[in-house]
C-alpha positions as CSV (number, residue, x, y, z in Angstrom):
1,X,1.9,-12.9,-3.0
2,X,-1.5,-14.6,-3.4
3,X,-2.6,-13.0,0.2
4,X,-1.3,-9.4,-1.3
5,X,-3.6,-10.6,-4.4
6,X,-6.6,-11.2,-2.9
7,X,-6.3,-8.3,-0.5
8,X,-6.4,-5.7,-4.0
9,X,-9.2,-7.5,-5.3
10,X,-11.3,-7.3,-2.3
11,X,-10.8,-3.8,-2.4
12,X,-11.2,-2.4,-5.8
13,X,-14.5,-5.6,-5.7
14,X,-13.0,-7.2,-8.7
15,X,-11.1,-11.1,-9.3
16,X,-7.5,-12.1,-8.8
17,X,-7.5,-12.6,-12.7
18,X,-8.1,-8.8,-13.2
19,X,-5.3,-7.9,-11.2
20,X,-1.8,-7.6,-13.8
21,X,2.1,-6.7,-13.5
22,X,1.9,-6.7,-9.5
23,X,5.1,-5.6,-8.3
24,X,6.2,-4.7,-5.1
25,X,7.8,-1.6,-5.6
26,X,9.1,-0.7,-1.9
27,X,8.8,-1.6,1.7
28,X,9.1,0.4,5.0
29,X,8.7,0.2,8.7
30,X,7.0,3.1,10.5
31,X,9.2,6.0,11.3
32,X,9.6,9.7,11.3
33,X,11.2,8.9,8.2
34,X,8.7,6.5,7.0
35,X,7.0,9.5,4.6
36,X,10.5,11.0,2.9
37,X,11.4,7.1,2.6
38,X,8.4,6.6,0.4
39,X,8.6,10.3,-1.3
40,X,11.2,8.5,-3.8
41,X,7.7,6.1,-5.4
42,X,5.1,8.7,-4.7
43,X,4.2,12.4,-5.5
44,X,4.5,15.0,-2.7
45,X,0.1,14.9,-3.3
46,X,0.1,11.4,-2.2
47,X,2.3,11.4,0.5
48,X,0.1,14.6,1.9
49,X,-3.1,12.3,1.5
50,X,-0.9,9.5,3.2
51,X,0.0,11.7,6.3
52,X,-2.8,13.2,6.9
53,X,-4.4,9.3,7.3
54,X,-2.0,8.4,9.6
55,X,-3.6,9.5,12.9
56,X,-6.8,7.2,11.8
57,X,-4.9,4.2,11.8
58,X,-3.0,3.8,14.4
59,X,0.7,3.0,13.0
60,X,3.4,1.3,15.6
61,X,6.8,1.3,15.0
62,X,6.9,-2.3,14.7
63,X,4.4,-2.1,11.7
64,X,5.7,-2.7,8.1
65,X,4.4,-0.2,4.7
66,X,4.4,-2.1,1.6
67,X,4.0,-0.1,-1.8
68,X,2.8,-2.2,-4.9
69,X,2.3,-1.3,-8.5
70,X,-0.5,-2.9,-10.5
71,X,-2.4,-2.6,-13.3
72,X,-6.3,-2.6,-13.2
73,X,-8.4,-1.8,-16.5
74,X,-5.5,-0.9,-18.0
75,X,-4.6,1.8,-15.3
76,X,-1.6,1.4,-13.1
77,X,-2.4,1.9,-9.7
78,X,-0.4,2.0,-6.4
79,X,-1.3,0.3,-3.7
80,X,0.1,1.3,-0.3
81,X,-0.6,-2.1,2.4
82,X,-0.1,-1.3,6.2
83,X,1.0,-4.6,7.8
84,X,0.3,-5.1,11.4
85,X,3.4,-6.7,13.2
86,X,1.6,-9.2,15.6
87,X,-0.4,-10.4,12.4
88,X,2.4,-11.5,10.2
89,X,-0.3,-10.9,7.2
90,X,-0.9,-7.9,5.2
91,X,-3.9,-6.4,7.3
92,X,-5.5,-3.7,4.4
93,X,-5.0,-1.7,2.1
94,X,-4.1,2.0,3.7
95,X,-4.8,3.7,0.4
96,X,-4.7,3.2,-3.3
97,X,-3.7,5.9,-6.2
98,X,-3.6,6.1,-9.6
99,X,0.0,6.1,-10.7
């Protein structure tokens, strides 16, 4: 969890600390099914915003799709981490939302 941790911060540029309540929420590999799978923890909006990314990053069907919840500033936020399979570490963070 600490590597999932540090991965937020870096992106939203704030400290561990500030990070609360993270929960992993789901977890997928890449498939055709990969964007129904994750319709059941995110809006048909986000999903949209989700698929139309997909093409930029290159997903293989080896790669894994974590979905975290957090709260930041007192907003809960999802995070959605793309998790190359030859790097057995979560690689970035594909997209955040406000939940």
């Amino acid at each position: 969890m600490d590597q999932i941790e540090q991965l937020i911060a870096d992106n939203f540029k704030v400290k561990r600390s500030d990070l609360q309540n993270i929960q992993l929420i789901g977890s997928f590999y890449f498939s055709d099914e990969l964007f129904d799978e994750m319709s059941a923890f995110l809006s048909a909006e986000k999903i949209e915003k989700l698929r139309d990314s997909k093409d930029k990053i290159g997903l293989d069907a080896l790669d894994s799709i974590f979905i975290y919840k957090l709260t930041l500033s007192g907003k809960d936020i999802f995070a959605v981490v793309y998790d190359h399979y030859e790097l057995y570490l979560p690689t970035f963070i594909w997209e955040t939302f406000e939940a």
